[in-house]
N, C-alpha and C positions, 0 to 999 in steps of 0.2 A: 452496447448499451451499458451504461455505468447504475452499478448498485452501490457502492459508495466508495467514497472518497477521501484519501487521510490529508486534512485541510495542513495540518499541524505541521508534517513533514514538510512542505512546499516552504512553512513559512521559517522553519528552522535548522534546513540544510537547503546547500547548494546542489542539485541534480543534472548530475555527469551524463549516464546515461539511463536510458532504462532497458527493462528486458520484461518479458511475458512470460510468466510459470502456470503449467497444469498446477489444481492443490490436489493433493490425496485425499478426499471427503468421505464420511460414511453417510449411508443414507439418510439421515436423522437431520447430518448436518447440510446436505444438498435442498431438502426441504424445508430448513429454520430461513437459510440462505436465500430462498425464493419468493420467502413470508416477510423480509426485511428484516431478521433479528439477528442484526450480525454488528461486530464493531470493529476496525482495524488502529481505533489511534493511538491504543497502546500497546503495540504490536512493533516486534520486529525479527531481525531475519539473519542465521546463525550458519556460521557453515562447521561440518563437525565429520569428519573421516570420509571428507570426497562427497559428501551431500550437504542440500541445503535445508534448511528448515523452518519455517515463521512460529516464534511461541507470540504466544501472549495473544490470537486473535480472538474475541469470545463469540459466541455462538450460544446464545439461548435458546434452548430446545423447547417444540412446540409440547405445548399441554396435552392434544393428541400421539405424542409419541410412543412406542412401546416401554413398556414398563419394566422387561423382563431385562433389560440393555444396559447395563449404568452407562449415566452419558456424564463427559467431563467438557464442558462448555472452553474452558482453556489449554486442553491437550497439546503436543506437538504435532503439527503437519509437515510433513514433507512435502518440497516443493519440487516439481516435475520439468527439467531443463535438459538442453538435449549436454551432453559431454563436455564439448568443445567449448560451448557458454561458461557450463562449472569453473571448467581451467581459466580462462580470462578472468570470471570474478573471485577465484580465489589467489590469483596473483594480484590482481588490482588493490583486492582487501588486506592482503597482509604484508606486500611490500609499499602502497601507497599511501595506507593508512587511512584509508576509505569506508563507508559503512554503505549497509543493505539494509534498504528500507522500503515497506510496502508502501505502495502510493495509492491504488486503485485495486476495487474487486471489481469487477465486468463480466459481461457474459460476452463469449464469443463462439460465433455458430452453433448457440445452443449449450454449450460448454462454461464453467464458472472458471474465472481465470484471473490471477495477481500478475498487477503490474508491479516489478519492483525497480527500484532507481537505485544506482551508485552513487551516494550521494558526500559531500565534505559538509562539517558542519560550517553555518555562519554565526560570525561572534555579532556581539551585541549591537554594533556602528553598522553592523552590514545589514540587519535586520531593521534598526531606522530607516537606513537609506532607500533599501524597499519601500518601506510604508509611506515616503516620502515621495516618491514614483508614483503609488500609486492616487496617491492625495492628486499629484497633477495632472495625472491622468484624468483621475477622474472628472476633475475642475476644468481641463482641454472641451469632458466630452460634454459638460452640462452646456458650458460656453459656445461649441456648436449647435446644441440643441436649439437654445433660444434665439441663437443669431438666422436659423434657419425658419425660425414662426415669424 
């Protein structure tokens, strides 16, 4: 079950692959996360002495929250991958010239979980051409519609 979605990313990189990270959350922020007060789209994802890390995701903390906590809505999290994944994306990223980017927060099995994608970026003509795919797409699907009433 998807809680949100970085539209942004999809539409201005190419997405290689993707992978499933645990996020490191504090309490405060598992339950902001649950309330919908979360953002990923200006958010991205670092690798730094063998770990991973997403800065920039915010997290508005609920008004009910403890007071005695200072909460920093932009913190860094550590993202949670098994080894072997690491190694793959940090050869991928620094000899391919590749970037890590959050795509999806989801839950899974009850669990809060980032999809991130390996992603290249698209220059300006490759982002037309999409948009231009999807104009005919869309114009295929309406054109079935009415040919079907």
């Amino acid at each position: 079950m998807s809680i949100t979605v970085n539209k942004k990313a999809i539409h201005e990189y190419f997405i290689e692959e993707k992978y499933e990270a645990g996020i490191a959350l504090q309490g405060w922020e598992v339950k902001a996360i649950r309330a919908g007060r979360m953002n990923i789209k200006e958010s991205y994802v670092i690798i730094k002495s063998g770990e991973i890390f997403l800065i920039g995701m915010h997290i508005t903390p609920l008004p009910t929250a403890s007071s005695h906590n200072p909460h920093d809505p932009t913190r860094t999290r550590k993202l949670l991958l098994h080894a072997n994944e690491i190694g793959k994306l940090i050869g991928k990223v620094e000899r391919a010239g590749y970037a890590l980017i959050p795509l999806d927060l989801h839950y899974s099995r009850g669990r809060i979980k980032l999809e991130v994608g390996l992603a290249k970026g698209k220059k300006q003509h490759d982002k037309r051409a999409d948009e231009l795919e999807k104009d005919h797409k869309r114009e295929a699907q309406r054109a079935m519609k009415e040919r079907q009433r």
